[in-house]
C-alpha positions in Angstrom: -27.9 24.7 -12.5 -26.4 22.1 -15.2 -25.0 24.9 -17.5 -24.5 27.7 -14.8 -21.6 24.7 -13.7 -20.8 24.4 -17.6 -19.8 27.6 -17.7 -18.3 28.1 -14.6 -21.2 30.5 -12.8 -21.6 29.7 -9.4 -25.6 29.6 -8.1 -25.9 31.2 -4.6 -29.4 31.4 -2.8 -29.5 34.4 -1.1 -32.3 34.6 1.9 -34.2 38.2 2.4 -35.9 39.4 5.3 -39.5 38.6 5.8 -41.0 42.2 5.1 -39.7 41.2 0.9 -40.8 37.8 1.1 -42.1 34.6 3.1 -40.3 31.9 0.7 -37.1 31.3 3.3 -35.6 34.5 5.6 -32.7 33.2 7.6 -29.2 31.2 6.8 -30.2 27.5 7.6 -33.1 28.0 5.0 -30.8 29.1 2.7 -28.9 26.5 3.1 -31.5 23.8 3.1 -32.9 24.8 -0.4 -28.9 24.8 -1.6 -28.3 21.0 -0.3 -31.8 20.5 -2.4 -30.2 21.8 -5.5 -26.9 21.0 -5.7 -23.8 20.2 -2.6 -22.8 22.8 -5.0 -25.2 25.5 -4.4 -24.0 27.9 -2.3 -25.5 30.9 0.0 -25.4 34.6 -0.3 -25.9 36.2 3.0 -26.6 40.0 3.6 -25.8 42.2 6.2 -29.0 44.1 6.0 -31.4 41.1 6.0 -29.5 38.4 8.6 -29.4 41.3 11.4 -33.4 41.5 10.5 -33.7 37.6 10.9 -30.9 35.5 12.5 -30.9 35.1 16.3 -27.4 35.5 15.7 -25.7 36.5 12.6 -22.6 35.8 13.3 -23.7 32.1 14.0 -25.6 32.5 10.6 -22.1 33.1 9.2 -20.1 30.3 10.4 -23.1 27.5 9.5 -22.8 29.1 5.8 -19.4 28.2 6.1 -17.6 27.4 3.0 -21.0 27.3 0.8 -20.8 31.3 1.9 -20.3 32.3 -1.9 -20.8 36.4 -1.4 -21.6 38.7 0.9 -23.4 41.7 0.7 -22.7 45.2 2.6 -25.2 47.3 4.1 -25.9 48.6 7.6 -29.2 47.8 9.2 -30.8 51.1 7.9 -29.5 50.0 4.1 -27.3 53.0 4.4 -23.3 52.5 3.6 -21.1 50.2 6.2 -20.4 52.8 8.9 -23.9 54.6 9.2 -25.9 52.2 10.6 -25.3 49.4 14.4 -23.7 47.0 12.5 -20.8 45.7 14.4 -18.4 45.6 11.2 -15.5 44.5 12.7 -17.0 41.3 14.0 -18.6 40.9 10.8 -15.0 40.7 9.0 -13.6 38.7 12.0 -16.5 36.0 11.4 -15.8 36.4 7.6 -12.1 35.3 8.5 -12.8 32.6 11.1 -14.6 30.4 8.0 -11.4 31.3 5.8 -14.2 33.5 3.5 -12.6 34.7 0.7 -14.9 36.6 -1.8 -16.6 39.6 -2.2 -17.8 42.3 -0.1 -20.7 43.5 -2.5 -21.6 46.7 -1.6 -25.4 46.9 -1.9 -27.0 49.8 0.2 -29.9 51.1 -0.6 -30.6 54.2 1.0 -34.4 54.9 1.8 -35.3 57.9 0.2 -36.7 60.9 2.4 -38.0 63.7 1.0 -39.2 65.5 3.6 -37.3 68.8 5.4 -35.6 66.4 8.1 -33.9 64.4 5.5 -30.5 63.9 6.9 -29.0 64.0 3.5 -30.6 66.9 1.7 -28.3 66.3 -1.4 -29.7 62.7 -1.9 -32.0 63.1 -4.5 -31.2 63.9 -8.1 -33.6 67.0 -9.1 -33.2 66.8 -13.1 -32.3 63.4 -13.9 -31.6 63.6 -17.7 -31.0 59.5 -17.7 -34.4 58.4 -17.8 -37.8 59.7 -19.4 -40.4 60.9 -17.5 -42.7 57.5 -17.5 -39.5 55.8 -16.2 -39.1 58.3 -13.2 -42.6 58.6 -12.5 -42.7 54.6 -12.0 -39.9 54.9 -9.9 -41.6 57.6 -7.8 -44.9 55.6 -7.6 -42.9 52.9 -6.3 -41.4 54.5 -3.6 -37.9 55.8 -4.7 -36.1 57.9 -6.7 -33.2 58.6 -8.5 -30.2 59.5 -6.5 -27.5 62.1 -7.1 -24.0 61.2 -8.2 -22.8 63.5 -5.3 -24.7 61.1 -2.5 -24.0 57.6 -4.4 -20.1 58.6 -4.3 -20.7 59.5 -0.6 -21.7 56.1 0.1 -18.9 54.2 -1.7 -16.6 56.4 0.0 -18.0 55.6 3.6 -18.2 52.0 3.1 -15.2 51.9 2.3 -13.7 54.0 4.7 -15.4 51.4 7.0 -14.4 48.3 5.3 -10.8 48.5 4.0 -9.5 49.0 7.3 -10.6 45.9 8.6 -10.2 43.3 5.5 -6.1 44.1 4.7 
C-alpha cells in the first residue's frame, strides 16, 4: 500500500459475490477490510455482484460513499447495462447523491452458450487466429470461449446506449 500511495495508485477492495469466493461478498465488508488497511483504501463496487449480495444496493452505495473509488457495469446476467433488471437509472442517481465521480468500468462478461437457443448466435468467434490451440482449449475447459469482435462491439454499444443518457 506504501508505494501504490508513492506513486499515486489508488488501492480499492472490490467485494464479489459468494458463488467466486467466501473471503467478504457485500459493501460494509469491503469496507471493513479498507479501514484495516489504510483510511485511504477505498472500495470498488459492482453492479453484477452487489445486486447478488446487498439487501439493498443502493444503501450499499451511499455507505461506500466517498471511499467509492470505481464502479463497475454489468447487468445481473453479466450481459451489457441495458440487457439485464438492473434499474440503471437509480444506479446513476445513487452514484450522484454521494457526489461519485469516477469511472463507469464497463466489465460484462457474457456467459457463453453454445447451444441452438443461444440468444446471440454470433457470440462466439469460430477461428480465432489470436491464440494457439492449447490457449483456446484451456479456455474451453474452463468454461468460455473467445468472443467475436462483432458481439464485443455490440455490448459496448448497448451499454452505452444505456449509460450516457443518464451520466451527462
Amino acid at each position: 500500500f506504501t508505494h501504490a500511495k508513492k506513486v499515486g495508485v489508488k488501492i480499492a477492495v472490490e467485494p464479489l459475490n459468494r458463488f467466486e469466493t467466501y473471503l467478504f461478498n457485500r459493501g460494509a465488508q469491503a469496507l471493513a477490510l479498507a479501514d484495516a488497511v489504510s483510511p485511504e483504501c477505498g472500495v470498488c463496487l459492482d453492479a453484477y455482484h452487489i445486486h447478488m449480495e446487498e439487501f439493498n444496493v443502493y444503501d450499499a452505495i451511499r455507505q461506500a460513499g466517498k471511499r467509492l473509488f470505481d464502479f463497475h457495469v454489468a447487468d445481473n446476467n453479466r450481459f451489457a447495462a441495458g440487457l439485464g433488471q438492473i434499474d440503471w437509472p437509480r444506479i446513476v442517481a445513487t452514484l450522484r447523491e454521494i457526489g461519485y465521480d469516477g469511472a463507469l468500468t464497463n466489465e460484462f462478461v457474457a456467459p457463453v452458450d453454445r447451444t441452438p437457443a443461444a440468444p446471440y448466435p454470433d457470440m462466439v468467434e469460430r477461428n480465432p487466429v489470436d491464440i494457439s490451440p492449447e490457449q483456446l482449449k484451456f479456455i474451453q475447459d474452463h468454461g468460455s470461449s473467445v468472443l467475436t469482435e462483432k458481439f464485443y462491439t455490440d455490448q459496448m454499444r448497448i451499454n452505452a446506449e444505456t449509460l450516457l443518457p443518464l451520466i451527462k
